[in-house]
C-alpha positions in Angstrom: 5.9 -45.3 -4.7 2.2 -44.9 -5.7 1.4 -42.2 -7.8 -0.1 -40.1 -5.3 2.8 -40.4 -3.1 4.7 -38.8 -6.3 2.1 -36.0 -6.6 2.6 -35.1 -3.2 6.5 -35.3 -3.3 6.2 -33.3 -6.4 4.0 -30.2 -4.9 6.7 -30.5 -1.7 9.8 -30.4 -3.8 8.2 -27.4 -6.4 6.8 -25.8 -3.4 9.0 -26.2 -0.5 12.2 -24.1 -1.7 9.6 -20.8 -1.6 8.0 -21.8 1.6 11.2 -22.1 3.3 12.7 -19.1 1.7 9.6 -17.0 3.4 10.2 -18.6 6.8 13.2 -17.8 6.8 13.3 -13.8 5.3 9.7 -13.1 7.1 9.3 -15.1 10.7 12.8 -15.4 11.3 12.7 -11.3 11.1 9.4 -10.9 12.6 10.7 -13.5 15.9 13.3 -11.3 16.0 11.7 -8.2 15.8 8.9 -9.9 18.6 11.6 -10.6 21.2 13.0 -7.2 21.0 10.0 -5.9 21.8 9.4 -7.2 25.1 12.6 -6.2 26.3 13.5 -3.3 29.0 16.6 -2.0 27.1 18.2 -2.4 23.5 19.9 -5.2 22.6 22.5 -2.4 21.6 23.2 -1.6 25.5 25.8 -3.9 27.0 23.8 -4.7 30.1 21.6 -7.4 30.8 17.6 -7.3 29.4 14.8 -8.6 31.3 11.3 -9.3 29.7 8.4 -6.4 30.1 5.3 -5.1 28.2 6.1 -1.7 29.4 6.6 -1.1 24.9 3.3 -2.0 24.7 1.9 -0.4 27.4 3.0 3.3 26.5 1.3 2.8 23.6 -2.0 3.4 25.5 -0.6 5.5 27.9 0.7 8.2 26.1 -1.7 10.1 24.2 0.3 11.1 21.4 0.3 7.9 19.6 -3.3 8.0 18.9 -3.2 11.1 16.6 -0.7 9.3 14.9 -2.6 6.0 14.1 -5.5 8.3 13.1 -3.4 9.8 10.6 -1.2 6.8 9.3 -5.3 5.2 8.7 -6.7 8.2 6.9 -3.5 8.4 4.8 -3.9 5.2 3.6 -7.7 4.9 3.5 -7.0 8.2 1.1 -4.1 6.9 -1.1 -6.2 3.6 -1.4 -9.2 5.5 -2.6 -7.2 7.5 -4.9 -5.4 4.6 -6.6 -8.4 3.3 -7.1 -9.9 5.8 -8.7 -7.2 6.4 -11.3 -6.0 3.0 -11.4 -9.3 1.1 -12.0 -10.6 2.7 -15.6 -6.9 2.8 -16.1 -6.7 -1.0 -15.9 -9.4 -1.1 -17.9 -8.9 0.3 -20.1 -5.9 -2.0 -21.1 -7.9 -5.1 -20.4 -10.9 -4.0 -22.2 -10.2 -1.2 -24.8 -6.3 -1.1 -26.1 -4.8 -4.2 -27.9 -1.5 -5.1 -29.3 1.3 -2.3 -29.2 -0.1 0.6 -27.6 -0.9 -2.3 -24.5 2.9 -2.9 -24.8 3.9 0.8 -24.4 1.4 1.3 -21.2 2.6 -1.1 -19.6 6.1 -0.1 -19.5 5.1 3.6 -18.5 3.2 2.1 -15.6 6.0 0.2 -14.4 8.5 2.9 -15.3 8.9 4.6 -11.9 10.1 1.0 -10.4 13.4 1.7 -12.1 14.0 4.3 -10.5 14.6 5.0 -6.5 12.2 5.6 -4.3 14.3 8.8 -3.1 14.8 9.7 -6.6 11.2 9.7 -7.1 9.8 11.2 -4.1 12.3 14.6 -4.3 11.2 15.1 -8.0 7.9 16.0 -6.3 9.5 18.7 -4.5 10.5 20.5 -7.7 6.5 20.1 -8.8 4.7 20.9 -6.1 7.3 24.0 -4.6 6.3 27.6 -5.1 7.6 28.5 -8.5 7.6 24.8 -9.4 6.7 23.1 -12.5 3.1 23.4 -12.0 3.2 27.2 -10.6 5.0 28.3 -13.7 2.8 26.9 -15.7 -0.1 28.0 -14.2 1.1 31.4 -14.1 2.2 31.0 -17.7 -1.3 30.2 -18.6 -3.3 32.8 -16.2 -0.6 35.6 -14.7 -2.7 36.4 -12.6 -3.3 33.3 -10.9 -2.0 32.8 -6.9 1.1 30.6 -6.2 0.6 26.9 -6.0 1.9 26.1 -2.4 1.2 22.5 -1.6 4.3 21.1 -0.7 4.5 20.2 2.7 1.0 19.7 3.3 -1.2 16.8 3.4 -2.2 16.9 -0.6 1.3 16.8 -1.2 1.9 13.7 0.5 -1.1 11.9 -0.7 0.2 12.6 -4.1 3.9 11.1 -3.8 1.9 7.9 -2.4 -0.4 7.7 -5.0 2.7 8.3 -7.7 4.2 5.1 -5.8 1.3 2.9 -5.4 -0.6 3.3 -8.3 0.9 0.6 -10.1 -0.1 -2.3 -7.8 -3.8 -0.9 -8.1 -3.5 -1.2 -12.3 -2.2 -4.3 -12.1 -4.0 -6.6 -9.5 -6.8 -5.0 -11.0 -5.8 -6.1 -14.7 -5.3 -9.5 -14.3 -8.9 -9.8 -12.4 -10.2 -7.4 -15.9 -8.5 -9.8 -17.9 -9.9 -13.0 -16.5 -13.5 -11.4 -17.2 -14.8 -13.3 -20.0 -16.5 -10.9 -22.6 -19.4 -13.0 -23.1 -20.5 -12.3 -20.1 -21.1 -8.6 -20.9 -22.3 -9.5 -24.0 -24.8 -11.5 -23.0 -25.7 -8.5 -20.3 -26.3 -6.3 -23.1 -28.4 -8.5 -25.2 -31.0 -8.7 -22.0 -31.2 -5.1 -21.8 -28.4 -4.3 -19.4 -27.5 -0.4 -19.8 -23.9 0.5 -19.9 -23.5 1.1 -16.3 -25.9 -1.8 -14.8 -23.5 -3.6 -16.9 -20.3 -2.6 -14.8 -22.3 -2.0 -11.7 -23.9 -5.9 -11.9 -21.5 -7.7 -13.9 -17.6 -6.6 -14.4 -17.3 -5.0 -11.1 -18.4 -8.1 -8.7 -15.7 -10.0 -11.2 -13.4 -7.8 -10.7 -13.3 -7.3 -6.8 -10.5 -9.7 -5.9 -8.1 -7.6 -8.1 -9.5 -4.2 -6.2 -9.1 -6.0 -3.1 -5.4 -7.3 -3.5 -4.5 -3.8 -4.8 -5.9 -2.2 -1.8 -3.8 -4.4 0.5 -1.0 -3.9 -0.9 -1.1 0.0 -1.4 -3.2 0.1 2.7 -0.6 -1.8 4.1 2.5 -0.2 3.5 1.6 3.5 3.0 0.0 3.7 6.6 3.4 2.5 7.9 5.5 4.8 5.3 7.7 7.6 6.4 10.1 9.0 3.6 7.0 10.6 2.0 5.4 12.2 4.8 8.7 12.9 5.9 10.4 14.7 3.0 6.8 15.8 1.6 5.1 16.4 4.1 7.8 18.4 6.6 7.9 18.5 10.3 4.2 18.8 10.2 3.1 15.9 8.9 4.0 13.4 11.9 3.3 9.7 11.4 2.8 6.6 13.2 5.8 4.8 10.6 7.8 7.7 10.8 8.0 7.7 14.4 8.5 4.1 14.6 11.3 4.9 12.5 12.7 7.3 14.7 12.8 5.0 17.6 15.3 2.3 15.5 17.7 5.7 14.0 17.4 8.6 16.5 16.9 7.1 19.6 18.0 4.2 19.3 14.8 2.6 21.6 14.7 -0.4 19.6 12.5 -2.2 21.7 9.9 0.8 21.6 9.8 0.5 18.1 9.3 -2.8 17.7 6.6 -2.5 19.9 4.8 0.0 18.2 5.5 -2.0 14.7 3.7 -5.1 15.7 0.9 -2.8 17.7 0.5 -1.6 14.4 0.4 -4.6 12.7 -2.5 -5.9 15.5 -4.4 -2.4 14.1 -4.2 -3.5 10.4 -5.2 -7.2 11.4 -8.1 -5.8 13.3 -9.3 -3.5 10.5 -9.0 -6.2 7.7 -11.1 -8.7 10.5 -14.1 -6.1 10.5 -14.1 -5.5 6.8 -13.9 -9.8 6.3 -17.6 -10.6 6.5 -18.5 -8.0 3.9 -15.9 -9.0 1.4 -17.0 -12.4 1.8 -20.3 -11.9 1.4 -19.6 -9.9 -1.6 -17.2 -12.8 -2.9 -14.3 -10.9 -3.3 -12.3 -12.9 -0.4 -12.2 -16.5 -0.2 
């Protein structure tokens, strides 16, 4: 066997393992999911199915689901923007600024609320943001006078248990792309006259781009197809496209609808990332 042959044997037999284990915990789920959705009747009924694209024609039809879509985008253009804005001088911050110990310590508070349950996290919020709450008391401790702080079911609220969830995956793709940055580079920025901000603005922020991108994918993604926030912070008001996808598999039991409106939502986010392609290319953030 030549060497070559070796490499390649190598990279399959490293490799392959992974590879298959996606196959088989994605597509397998995702063919699954596909079939079901161009079905007339659950595969829960015991009578016979025949194949339709009915599912995916009352998305058009009915006008409902586009309110929906056009908040499940906004919800996660917002929490993306948010994220970003806290996470990025966040991250760093602890690629740039903090060394040693204290880097240690931050790290474990960012990845702190992953050890907890997602439940467990989002009903805290409900203690904070309620009337008489955490934060209303002390406000009203500071300034009596103040009104009550009543943001729970409303949209702030829900942006807010997002961001609380997704945060971390912003600070942290966002890191490692920080941390590749070599500081030469803005040395050698500042000794030709680059200003503090032409500095980030020219230099660490093109670097750093893949990192925002990745973060932004994987806090878009699953926040405009989220329901136990909206749900529990949000309240009967704040209707999404994920949580009534989510309806459709536990309520009523139309799984065939849902599965529909899962992969019409997936073709949305496909679509959305396709527009936004040639600029991220052109800016070198997406290979």
């Amino acid at each position: 066997m030549s060497p070559r042959q070796r490499q390649i044997g190598a990279i399959f037999g490293l490799t392959g393992p992974a590879y298959l284990w996606l196959a088989v915990t994605i597509f397998l789920p995702l063919s699954a999911m596909l079939y079901c959705s161009v079905l007339d009747t659950s595969p829960l009924v015991p009578q016979p199915a025949h194949f339709t694209l009915a599912n995916y024609a009352a998305y058009f039809q009915k006008s409902f689901y586009w309110p929906l879509t056009k908040w499940s985008l906004q919800l996660g253009l917002w929490t993306t923007l948010f994220c970003f804005l806290i996470g990025y001088p966040a991250a760093y911050a602890l690629a740039k600024k903090i060394k040693g110990r204290w880097r240690e310590a931050l790290f474990l508070l960012i990845v702190l609320p992953f050890w907890s349950n997602a439940l467990v996290r989002i009903f805290s919020w409900t203690m904070v943001l309620r009337p008489n709450g955490l934060i209303d008391s002390a406000l009203h401790w500071i300034f009596p006078q103040a009104p009550h702080l009543d943001i729970l079911f409303s949209y702030p609220a829900v942006v807010i248990g997002l961001v609380h969830s997704y945060l971390p995956y912003m600070i942290l793709t966002c890191y490692i792309s920080l941390q590749a940055i070599d500081d030469s580079l803005m040395e050698a920025a500042r000794s030709l006259g680059a200003a503090g901000w032409t500095v980030f603005r020219r230099v660490i922020l093109p670097l750093s781009l893949p990192g925002v991108v990745s973060g932004s994918v994987l806090i878009f993604v699953p926040v405009i197809g989220s329901f136990m926030e909206p749900r529990i912070l949000g309240g009967p008001r704040a209707v999404t496209l994920g949580m009534n996808i989510e309806e459709q598999f536990t309520v009523t039991s139309n799984w065939p609808l849902g599965a529909a409106l899962s992969f019409t939502m997936l073709g949305i986010v496909l679509v959305f990332f396709l527009a936004l392609y040639p600029v991220l290319k052109k800016r070198g953030a997406w290979a």
